[in-house]
Phi, psi and omega in degrees: 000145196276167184246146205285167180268190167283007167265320155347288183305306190270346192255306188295318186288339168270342201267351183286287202309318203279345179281313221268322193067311145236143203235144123296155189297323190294322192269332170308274175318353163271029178257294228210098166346063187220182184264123148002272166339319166250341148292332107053276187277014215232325162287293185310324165277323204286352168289298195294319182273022196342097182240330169201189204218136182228132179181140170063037178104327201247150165247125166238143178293125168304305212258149183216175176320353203244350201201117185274167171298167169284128198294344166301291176311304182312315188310332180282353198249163194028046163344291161316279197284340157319297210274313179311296196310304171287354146311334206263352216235011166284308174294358168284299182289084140244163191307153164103343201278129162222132201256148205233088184263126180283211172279005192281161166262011166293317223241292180310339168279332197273014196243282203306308161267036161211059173266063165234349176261096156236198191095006180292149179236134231208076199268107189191136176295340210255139185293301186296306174257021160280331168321275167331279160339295149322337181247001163272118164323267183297013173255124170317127132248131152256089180302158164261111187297183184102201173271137185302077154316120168326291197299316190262352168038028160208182201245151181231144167152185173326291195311315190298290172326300215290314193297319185288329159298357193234032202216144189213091158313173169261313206205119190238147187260129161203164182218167169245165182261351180204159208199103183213124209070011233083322177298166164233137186227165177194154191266353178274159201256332166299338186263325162318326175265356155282000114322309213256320165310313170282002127341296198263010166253013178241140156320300173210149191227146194241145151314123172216097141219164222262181183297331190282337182309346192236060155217046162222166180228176220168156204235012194235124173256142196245323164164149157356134149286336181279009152263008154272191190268322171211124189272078217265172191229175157282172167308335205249025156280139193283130139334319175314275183310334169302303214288325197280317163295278180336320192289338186282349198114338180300125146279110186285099144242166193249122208256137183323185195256100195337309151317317163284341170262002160283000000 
């Protein structure tokens, strides 16, 4: 068996908890060809980065309907389908276009493969892609105020809405933590209407999420998917969920196969 790495490592031991909701330590440690010790040690970021929680022999998963991973852990996870989505953003992202991005790192990798494009104006609340943005020379950044969250590594409140009522995109990129019915959902309430605002601050706003997302629920609606303009999914979406979006009304597009968006 090849031996995984430590992102490897560490994505299999939250996708064990966040399926289990509580795990034992004991059962834990039978997952992965590693030393006590590093798994251990695995928990303990996976902890720092609060994706789960530990007491008393047992781990339980932090994120529930009610509550997301940390956008640190998130940048690391779905990678592959991260890279299918953003291929689908070529004919979008060109100079002169200015995009309007929510807090997600779905929408922060597909901003990330296209710093090669410039003249872009760049609107967005999340810290990693005022970061991101900031280090391409010709491109306008405008943030969005307000208070900072850590965990969520963007800022939320009055000021950031009021900017966003008062702004008008080309394009707003946005993603979710959950997809149910149809529906886009977040479990936080703030960040569903700042989702829901940048919808209505843009000329056209796209959808991009990956497959696991329409195997989850969430408790805040953010909106129809057949109220973007396009909904783009990864390779590794069921025919089924393709189909079930389109029947709603929803445009549907499908992002290559992680070999072919390289």
């Amino acid at each position: 068996m090849a031996q995984l790495s430590k992102n490897e490592r560490q994505q299999l031991l939250a996708e064990y908890v966040l399926n289990a909701g509580t795990a034992r330590v004991e059962d834990i440690l039978k997952l992965v060809d590693a030393s006590p010790m590093t798994i251990y040690r695995d928990l303990s970021e996976l902890e720092e980065d609060r994706v789960i929680v530990r007491s008393r022999g047992e781990v339980s998963a932090v994120a529930t309907s009610l509550s997301e991973t940390s956008m640190k852990y998130r940048l690391t996870q779905e990678e592959d389908e991260k890279a299918s989505l953003a291929a689908q953003f070529a004919n979008l992202i060109t100079r002169g276009t200015s995009l309007l991005f929510d807090d997600s790192s779905t929408v922060y990798s597909i901003l990330k493969a296209y710093t090669h494009i410039g003249g872009l104006t760049i609107i967005t609340n999340n810290w990693s892609i005022i970061s991101l943005a900031g280090s391409v020379p010709d491109w306008e950044l405008i943030t969005l105020g307000g208070r900072y969250d850590r965990h969520l590594d963007a800022n939320y409140g009055p000021a950031g809405i009021d900017m966003l009522k008062r702004v008008r995109a080309d394009h707003a990129i946005i993603s979710a933590a959950a997809v149910n019915d149809g529906v886009v959902y977040h479990p936080y309430d703030a960040v569903a209407e700042y989702k829901s605002l940048m919808i209505a601050a843009a000329s056209q706003s796209h959808l991009a999420v990956t497959h696991s997302k329409f195997e989850r629920t969430a408790l805040h609606r953010v909106a129809d998917t057949a109220d973007f303009d396009a909904v783009v999914v990864d390779s590794g979406t069921s025919e089924e969920i393709i189909a079930s979006l389109r029947e709603r009304g929803a445009t549907v597009k499908v992002g290559p196969p992680v070999s072919a968006a390289g």
